[in-house]
C-alpha positions as CSV (number, residue, x, y, z in Angstrom):
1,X,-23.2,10.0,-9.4
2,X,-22.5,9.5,-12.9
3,X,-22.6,6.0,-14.4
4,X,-20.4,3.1,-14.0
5,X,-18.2,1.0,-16.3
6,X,-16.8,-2.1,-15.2
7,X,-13.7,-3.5,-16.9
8,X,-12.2,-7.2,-16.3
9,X,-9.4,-8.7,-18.1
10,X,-9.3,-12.6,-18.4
11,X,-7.6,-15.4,-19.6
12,X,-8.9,-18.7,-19.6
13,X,-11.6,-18.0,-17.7
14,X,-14.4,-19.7,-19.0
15,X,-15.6,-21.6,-15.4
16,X,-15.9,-18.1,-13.9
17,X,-16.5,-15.1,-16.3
18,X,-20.5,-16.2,-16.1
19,X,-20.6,-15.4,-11.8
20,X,-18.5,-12.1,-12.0
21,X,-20.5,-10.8,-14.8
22,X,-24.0,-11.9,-13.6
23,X,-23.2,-10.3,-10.0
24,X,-22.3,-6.6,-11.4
25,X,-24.7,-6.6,-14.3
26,X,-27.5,-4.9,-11.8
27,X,-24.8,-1.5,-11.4
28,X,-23.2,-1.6,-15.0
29,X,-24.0,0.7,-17.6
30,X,-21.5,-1.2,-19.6
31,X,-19.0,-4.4,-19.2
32,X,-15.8,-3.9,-21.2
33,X,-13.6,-7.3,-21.4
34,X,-10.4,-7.6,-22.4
35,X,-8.7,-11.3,-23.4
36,X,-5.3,-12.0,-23.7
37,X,-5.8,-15.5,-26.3
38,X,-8.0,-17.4,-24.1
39,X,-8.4,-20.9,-26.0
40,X,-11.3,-21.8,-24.0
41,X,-15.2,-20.4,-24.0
42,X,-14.2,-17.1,-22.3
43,X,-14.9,-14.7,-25.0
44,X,-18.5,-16.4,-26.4
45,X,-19.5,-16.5,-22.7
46,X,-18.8,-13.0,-22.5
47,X,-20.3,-11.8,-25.9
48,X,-23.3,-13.6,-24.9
49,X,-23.3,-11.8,-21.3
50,X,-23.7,-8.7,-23.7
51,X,-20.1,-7.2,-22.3
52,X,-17.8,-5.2,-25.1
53,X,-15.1,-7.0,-26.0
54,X,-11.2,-6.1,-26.9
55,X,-8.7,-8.5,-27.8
56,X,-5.1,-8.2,-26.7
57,X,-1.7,-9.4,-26.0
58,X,-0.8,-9.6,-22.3
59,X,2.2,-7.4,-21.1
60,X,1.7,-7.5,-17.4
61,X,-1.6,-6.7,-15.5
62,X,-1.0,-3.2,-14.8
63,X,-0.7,-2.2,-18.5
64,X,-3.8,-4.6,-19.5
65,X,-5.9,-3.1,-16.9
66,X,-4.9,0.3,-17.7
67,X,-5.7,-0.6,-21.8
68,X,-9.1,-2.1,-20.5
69,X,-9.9,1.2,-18.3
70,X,-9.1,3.4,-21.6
71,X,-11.9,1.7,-23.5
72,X,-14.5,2.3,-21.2
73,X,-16.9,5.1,-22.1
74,X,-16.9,6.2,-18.7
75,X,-15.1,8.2,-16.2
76,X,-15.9,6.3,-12.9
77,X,-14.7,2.4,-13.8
78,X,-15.0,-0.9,-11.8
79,X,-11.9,-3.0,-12.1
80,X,-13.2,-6.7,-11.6
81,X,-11.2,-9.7,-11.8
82,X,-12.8,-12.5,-13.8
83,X,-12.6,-14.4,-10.6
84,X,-14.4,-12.2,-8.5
85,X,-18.0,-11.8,-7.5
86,X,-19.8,-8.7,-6.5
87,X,-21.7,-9.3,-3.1
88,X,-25.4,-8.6,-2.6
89,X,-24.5,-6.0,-0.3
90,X,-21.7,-4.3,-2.3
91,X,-24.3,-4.4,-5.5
92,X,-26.9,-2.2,-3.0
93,X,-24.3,0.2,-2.1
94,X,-23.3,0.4,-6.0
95,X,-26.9,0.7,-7.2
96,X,-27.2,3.9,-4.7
97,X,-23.9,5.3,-5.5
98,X,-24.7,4.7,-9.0
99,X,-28.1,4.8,-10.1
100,X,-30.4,5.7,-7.2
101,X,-32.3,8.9,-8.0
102,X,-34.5,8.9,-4.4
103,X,-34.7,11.6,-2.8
104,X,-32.7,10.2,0.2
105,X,-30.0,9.6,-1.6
106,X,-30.5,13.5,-3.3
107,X,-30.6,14.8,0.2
108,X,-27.3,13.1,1.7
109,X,-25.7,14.0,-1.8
110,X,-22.9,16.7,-0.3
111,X,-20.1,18.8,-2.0
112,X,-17.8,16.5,-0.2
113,X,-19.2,13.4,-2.1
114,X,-18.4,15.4,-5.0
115,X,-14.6,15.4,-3.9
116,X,-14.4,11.6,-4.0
117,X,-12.2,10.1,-6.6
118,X,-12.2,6.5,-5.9
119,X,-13.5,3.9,-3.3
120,X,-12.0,0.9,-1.5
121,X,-13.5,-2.4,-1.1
122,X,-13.1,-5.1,2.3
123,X,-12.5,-8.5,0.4
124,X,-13.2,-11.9,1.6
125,X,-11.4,-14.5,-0.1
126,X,-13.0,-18.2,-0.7
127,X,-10.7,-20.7,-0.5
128,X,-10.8,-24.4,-0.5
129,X,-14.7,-24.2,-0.3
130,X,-14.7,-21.5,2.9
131,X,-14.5,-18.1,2.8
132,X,-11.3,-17.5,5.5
133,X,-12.0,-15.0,8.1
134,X,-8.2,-14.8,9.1
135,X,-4.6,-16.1,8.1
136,X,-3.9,-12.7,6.7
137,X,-6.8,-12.1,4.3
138,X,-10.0,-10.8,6.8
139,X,-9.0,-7.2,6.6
140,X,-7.9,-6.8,3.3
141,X,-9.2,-3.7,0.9
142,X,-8.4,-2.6,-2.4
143,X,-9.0,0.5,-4.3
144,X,-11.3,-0.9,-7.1
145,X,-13.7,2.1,-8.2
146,X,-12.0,5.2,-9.5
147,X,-12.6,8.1,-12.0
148,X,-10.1,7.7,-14.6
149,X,-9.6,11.4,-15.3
150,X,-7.8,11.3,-11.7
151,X,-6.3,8.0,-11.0
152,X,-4.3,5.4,-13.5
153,X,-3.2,2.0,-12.9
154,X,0.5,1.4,-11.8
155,X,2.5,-0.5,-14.5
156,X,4.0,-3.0,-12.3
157,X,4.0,-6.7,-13.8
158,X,2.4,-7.9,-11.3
159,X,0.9,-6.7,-8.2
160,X,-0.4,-3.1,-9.7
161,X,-2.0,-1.0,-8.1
162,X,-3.9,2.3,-8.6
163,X,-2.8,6.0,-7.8
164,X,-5.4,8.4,-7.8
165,X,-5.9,12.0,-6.6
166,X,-8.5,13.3,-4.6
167,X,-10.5,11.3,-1.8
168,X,-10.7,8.3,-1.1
169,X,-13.9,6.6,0.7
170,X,-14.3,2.7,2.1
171,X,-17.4,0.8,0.9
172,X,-18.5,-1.9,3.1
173,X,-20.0,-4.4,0.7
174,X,-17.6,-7.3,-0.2
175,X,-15.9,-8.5,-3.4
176,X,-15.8,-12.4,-3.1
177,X,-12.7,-13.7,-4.7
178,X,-12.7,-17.4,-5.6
179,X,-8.9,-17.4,-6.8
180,X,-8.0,-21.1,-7.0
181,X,-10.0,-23.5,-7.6
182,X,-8.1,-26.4,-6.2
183,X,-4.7,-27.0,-5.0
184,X,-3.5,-28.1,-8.4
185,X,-4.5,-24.3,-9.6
186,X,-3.3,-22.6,-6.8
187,X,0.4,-24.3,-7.5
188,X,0.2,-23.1,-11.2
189,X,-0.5,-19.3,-10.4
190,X,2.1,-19.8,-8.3
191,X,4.5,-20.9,-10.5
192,X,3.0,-17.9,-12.8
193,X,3.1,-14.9,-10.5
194,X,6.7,-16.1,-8.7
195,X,7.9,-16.1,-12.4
196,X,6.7,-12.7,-13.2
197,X,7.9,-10.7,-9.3
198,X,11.0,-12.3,-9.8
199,X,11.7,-10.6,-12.8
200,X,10.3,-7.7,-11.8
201,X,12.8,-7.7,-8.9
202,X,15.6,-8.3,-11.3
203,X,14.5,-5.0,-13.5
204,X,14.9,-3.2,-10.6
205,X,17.9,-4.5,-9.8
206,X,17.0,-5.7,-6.3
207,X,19.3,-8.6,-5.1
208,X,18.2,-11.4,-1.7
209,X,21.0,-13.8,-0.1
210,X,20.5,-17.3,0.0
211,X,19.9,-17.5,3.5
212,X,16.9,-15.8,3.5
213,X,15.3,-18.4,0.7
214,X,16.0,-20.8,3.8
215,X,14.1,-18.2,6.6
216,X,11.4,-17.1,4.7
217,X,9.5,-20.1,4.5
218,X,9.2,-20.3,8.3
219,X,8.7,-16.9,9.0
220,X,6.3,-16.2,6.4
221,X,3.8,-19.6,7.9
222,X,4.5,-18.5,11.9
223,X,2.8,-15.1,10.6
224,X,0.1,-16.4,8.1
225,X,-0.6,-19.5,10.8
226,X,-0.1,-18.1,14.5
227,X,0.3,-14.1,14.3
228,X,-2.4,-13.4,11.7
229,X,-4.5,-16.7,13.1
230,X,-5.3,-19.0,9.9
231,X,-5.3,-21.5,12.2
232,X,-8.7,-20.4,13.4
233,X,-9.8,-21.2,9.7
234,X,-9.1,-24.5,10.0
235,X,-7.7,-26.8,7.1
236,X,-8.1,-24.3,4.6
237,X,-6.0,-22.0,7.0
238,X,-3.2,-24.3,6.9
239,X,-3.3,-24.9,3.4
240,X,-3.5,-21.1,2.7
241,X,-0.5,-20.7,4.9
242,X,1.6,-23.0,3.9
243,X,0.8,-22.0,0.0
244,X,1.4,-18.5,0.9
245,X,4.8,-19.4,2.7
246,X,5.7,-21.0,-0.2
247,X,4.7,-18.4,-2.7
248,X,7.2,-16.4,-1.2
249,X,10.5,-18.4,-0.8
250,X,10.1,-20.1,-4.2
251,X,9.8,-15.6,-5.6
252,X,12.9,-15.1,-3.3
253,X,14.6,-18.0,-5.2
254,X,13.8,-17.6,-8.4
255,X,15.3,-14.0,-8.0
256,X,18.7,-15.3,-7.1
257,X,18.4,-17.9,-10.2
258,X,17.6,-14.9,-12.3
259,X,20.2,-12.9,-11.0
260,X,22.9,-15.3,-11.5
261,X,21.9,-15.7,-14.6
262,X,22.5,-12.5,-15.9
């Protein structure tokens, strides 16, 4: 396998930049950063860290991953979030992917692992202090690893996603995601990313009745709580549950505000 660029865009993220860089340095043949005006320590932290770093207005994080993968100097790219941690066992599945040159990994190498365009990763999300096994967020995967001369980020405003062609394989090393770091924080990217699917929904001209504002925030805990068991997580489960109920009647409602003003 060729080498391995990792790209992160941040913003603010001087409390977390440090962990996600130190746990991929091992794997990275380069660390390309791009900041949207953080006003904090983000960018000397990263400088320091030795990652390259670009400078530029955010317009959604589909286009400011995409400008971070095009400055990479290598075809197969890492997209890390700044709050995000590689695990130890993900790193020992990148460093043979990556760099091993043993002769087991020469002798496994196949024409089919030549086929592989991009890999998906199992997450595990750490929230409140506990890393939740259920309430909707033990099985989730991503498709973080790609070669960029077959795959491109999505230019949703939020939400984006990659489209690749070619195979696609599952790692089973985890990414660690420390999203919020209290309950204060987690209300504020709420606030944030509510703000930014609502207009989204208004681009595309998609429209909700007011009676569902009032259903959604029930349905959406039942499932998060009981059907996708965050109450076997404990208080963190509840808390995630409820937050994530509420994430999604306050996007429904700001898309009727939005709509009605317009």
């Amino acid at each position: 396998m060729p080498r391995l660029s990792v790209v992160i865009i941040a913003f603010n993220e001087g409390k977390n930049i440090l962990r996600c860089i130190r746990s991929v340095q091992p794997v990275a043949d380069e660390i390309v950063l791009v900041d949207s005006g953080s006003a904090d320590n983000t960018i000397a932290i990263a400088r320091e860290a030795g990652c390259r770093i670009f400078e530029r207005p955010f317009d959604g994080y589909g286009k400011q991953k995409q400008f971070a993968v095009d400055q990479a100097v290598n075809d197969w790219v890492f997209s890390l979030d700044a709050d995000e941690v590689v695990s130890p066992g993900l790193l020992s599945e990148l460093q043979l992917l990556f760099q091993s040159r043993a002769k087991e990994f020469s002798d496994s190498h196949s024409a089919e692992e030549d086929e592989v365009s991009s890999y998906t990763i199992p997450f595990s999300l750490c929230f409140m202090g506990k890393i939740l096994k259920h309430s909707g967020t033990g099985r989730e995967h991503h498709l973080r690893i790609f070669n960029r001369q077959q795959g491109h980020f999505t230019e949703t405003p939020v939400h984006e996603g990659i489209v690749t062609r070619g195979k696609t394989k599952v790692l089973n090393g985890k990414i660690i995601h420390y999203s919020y770091r209290d309950i204060r924080h987690h209300i504020e990217k709420i606030n944030t990313y509510t703000t930014q699917a609502a207009e989204g929904y208004v681009a595309q001209k998609r429209s909700f009745s007011k009676v569902w504002v009032a259903l959604k925030f029930p349905v959406s805990f039942f499932t998060f709580y009981f059907i996708r068991l965050g109450i076997l997580d404990g208080y963190p489960g509840f808390m995630w549950s409820f937050l994530a109920a509420f994430y999604g009647a306050v996007k429904i409602a700001k898309t009727i505000e939005l709509n009605e003003q317009t």
